[in-house]
N, C-alpha and C positions, 0 to 999 in steps of 0.2 A: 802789616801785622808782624808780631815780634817771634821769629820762632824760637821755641826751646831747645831745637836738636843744633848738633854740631858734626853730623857723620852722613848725610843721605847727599842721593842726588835727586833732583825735581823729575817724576814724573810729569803731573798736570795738577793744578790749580785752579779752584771753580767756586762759586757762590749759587750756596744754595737757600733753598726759599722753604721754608716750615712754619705754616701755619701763622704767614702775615712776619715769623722771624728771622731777619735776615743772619746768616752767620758763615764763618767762613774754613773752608776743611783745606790743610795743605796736607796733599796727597805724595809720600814720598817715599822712597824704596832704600832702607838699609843697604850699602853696597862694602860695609868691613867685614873683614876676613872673621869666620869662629871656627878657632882652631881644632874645636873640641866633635866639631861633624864628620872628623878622617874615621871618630867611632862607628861610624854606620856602611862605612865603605866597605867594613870586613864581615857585615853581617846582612849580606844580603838572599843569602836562602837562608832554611831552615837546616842542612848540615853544614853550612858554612859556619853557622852558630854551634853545632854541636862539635866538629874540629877542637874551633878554639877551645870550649866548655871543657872537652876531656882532655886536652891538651894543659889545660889551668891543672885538670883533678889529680892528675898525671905528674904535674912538679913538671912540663918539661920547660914549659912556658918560664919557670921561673929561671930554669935550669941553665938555656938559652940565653938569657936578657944578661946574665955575669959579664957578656958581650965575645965568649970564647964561640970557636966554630965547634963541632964534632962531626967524628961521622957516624950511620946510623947504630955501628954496633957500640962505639963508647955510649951513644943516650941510650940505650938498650940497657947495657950493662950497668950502669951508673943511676939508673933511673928503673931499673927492676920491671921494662916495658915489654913486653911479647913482642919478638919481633916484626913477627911476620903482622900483628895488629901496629906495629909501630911504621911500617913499612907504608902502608894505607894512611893511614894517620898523618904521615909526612907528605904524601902525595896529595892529600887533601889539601892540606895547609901551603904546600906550594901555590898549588893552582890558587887558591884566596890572597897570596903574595903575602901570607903572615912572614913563611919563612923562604929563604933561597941559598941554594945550592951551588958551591962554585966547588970544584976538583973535590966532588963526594963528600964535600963539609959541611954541613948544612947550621945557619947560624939565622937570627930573626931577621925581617926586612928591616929596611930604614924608616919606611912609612907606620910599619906595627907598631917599632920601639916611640915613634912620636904616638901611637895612638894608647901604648901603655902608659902615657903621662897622664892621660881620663882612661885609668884601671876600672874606679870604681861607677864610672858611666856604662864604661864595656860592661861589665859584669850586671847593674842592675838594669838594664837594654834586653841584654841575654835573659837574663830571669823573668821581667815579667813578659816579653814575651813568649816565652817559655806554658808562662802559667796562661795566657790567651790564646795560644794557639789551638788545644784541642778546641776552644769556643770554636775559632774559626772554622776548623777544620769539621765537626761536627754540623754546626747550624750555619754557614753561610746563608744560603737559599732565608733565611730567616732573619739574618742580619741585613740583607737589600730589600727583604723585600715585607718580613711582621716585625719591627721593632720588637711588640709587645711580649711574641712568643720568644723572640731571642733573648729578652731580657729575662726572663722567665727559668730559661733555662738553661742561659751563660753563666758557668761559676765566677765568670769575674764580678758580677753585680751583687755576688755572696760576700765577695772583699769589701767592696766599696760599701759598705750600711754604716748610712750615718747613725742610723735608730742605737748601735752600738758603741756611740761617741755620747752619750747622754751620762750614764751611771761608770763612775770609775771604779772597776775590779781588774783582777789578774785577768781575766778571760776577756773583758771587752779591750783593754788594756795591747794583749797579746793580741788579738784580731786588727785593730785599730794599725797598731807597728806594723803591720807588712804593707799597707799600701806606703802609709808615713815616708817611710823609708826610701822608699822607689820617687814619689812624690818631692821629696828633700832633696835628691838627688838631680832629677832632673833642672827644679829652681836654680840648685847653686849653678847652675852653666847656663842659662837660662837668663838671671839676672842682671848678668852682664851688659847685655843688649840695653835692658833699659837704663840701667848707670851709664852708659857709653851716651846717650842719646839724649836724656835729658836733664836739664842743671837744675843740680835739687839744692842750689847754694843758699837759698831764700830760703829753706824750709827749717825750720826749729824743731816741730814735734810733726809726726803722721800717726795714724791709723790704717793698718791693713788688716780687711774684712774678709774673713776667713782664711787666713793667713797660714793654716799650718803648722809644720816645726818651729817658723820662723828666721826658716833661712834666711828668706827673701828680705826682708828687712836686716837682719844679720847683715847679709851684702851690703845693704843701703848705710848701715850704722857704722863696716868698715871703711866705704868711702868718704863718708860725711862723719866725724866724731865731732859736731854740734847737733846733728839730728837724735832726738829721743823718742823712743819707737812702742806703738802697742798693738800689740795681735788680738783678734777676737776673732774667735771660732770656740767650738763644742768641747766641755770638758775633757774631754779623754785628750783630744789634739793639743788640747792647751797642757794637760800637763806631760804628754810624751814633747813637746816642743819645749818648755821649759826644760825637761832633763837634757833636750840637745844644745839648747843655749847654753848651758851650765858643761856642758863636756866639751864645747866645739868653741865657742866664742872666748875672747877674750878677759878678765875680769872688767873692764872700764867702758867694755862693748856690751855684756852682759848685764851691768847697771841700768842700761838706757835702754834696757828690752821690753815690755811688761807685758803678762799675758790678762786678757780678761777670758774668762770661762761665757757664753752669749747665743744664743740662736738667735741667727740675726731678721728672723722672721718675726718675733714678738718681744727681745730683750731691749731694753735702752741701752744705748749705743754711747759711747764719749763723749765730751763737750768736744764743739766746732775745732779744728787742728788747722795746719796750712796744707795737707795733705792726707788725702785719703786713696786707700788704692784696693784695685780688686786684680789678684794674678790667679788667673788660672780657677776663677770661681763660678764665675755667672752661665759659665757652657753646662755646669753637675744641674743647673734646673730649668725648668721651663718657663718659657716665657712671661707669664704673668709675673710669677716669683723673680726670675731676673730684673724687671721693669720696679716691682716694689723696693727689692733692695738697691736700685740707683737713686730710689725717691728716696730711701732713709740715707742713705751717702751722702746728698745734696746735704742734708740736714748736721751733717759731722762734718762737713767743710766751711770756715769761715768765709765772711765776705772775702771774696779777693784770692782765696785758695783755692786749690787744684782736686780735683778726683782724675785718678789714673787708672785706666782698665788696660791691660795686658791679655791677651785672648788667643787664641789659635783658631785661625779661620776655618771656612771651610777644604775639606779635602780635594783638590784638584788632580789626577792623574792623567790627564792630557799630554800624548808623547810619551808618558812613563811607566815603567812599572814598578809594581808594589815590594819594596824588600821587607824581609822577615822582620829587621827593627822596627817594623811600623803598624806591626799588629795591633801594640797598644791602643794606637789613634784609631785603625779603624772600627774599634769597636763604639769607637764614640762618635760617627759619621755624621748620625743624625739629629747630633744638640749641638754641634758647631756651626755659628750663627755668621753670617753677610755683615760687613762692619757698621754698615747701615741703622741694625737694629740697635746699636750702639748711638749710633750720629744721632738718631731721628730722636730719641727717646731725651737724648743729652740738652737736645736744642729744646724740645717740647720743656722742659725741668725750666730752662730760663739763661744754662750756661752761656757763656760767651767763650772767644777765642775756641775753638773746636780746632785740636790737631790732630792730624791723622797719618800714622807712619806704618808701611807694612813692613815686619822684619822677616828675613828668612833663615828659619833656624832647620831645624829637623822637616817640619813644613811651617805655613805661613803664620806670622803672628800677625794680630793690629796692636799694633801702641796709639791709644788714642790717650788724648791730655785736654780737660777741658778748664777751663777758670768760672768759677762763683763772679756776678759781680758782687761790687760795693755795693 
């Protein structure tokens, strides 16, 4: 069997049996460096985020990074900071290893200054967990153990309405942009993994099925400039992602973008492409509705082309514990799916070649790749 990746090393290799169809999954584990995970090193409680947060609000952070030392009364003086609050402040931030101290001068770490190259991961990391922490902190007992009531009464599932992605105004508009944003955010470092991993040199056109800003594709359009790319997802997505194509992408990269406005539950879908992909979609529903929309994927993939699902597995904390960056996920504990439910449904469809790669980013991804036959 021919693989697609160019970056893992072989866990194990098996042939599996579905329903009379044989097919075959190579199981393999991402082992390249992503530079951009030093972000979560520094945010592993909840004041260790606050530190750095007021240290941002503060200028001193920016203050700092010039790459001069001070000692605490010039950033005091120079930066209009309360001492004796600056005094704590810097203690904080030692002990997190943002910043270090040699003969009373205290200047940023070497590992911060690499993690200020992903500012804006830091900062939307900080933010929305920020905004899901009272969840946590409130309903836990709820979150392990009634889904239904958590969801109920978690303000994050107030952000997330897609019923607010249907009608385009200022107000759905404005609601829509706060997840957007955090969601674009994490894609663009995100995407990488799967450009790294598999050769999209064959592909001419794709479709990504709820796609978003359109980062993700974005990515894919600047590594590949023969790939022409269309996003389908909910009005409102599609045209906050069109404004971000049009501010972020290049003109020749933006040509090759296209949004269609689509619920992908009852809209027609695009003619057959050489690729179709799902990142980061099929965990927001349940199962029935997950399994539907891989049947309608089948159907936007030509003979001989690819559907790509990108996922985040389930949450494993075995040996670990939980840092403050990782709030976000755990609110979504219980729709993060066994790759299985992927495999099993891909082979029942008709696919052939079935691959299956776990990457490890923030936590676990599956990169699965399956091929349409002829």
């Amino acid at each position: 069997m021919k693989s697609i990746g160019c970056k893992f090393s072989q866990v194990s290799a098996k042939v599996r049996l579905n329903e009379g169809s044989i097919y075959v999954i190579e199981k393999k584990m991402n082992m390249s460096p992503h530079p951009f995970r030093v972000v979560n090193r520094f945010l592993q409680t909840e004041l260790d985020a606050r530190g750095i947060r007021t240290a941002m609000e503060l200028g001193v952070i920016d203050f700092l990074a010039r790459g001069d030392s001070f000692s605490l009364e010039e950033i005091s003086r120079l930066r209009s900071v309360n001492p004796r609050g600056l005094k704590i402040l810097m203690d904080m931030l030692l002990g997190n290893q943002v910043v270090e101290e040699i003969d009373n001068r205290i200047s940023l770490s070497r590992d911060f200054r690499g993690a200020l190259q992903f500012a804006d991961l830091l900062e939307s990391r900080m933010a929305f967990a920020d905004l899901i922490w009272p969840d946590i902190h409130q309903y836990f007992t709820q979150l392990l153990n009634n889904i239904p009531e958590f969801m109920a009464k978690a303000n994050v599932f107030k952000l997330f309405r897609y019923d607010r992605c249907f009608e385009i105004s200022p107000q759905n508009i404005a609601a829509t942009a706060a997840w957007v944003k955090f969601t674009t955010c994490l894609t663009k470092y995100e995407a990488a993994s799967v450009i790294q991993n598999v050769d999209l040199t064959s592909v001419a056109n794709l479709v990504d099925l709820g796609g978003n800003s359109g980062e993700f594709v974005l990515r894919i359009c600047r590594e590949y400039p023969g790939i022409a790319a269309t996003v389908v997802d909910l009005p409102v997505v599609c045209h906050l992602g069109r404004q971000h194509i049009d501010a972020t992408a290049s003109r020749g990269e933006a040509d090759r973008i296209t949004f269609i406005p689509a619920d992908l539950r009852n809209h027609a879908l695009p003619p057959p492409v050489d690729l179709v992909t799902f990142k980061s979609v099929l965990h927001d529903w349940p199962d029935a509705d997950a399994r539907t929309f891989m049947d309608r994927a089948r159907e936007s993939v030509r003979p001989g082309g690819r559907l790509l699902i990108f996922e985040r597995e389930p949450i494993d904390l075995r040996g670990s514990r939980i840092p403050y960056s990782m709030a976000p996920d755990l609110v979504f504990l219980h729709f993060l799916r066994p790759a299985e439910f992927y495999l099993d449904h891909l082979a029942k469809l008709g696919f052939e070649s079935i691959e299956y790669r776990r990457i490890v980013l923030d936590i676990g991804f599956h990169l699965i790749v399956a091929t349409r036959p002829m």
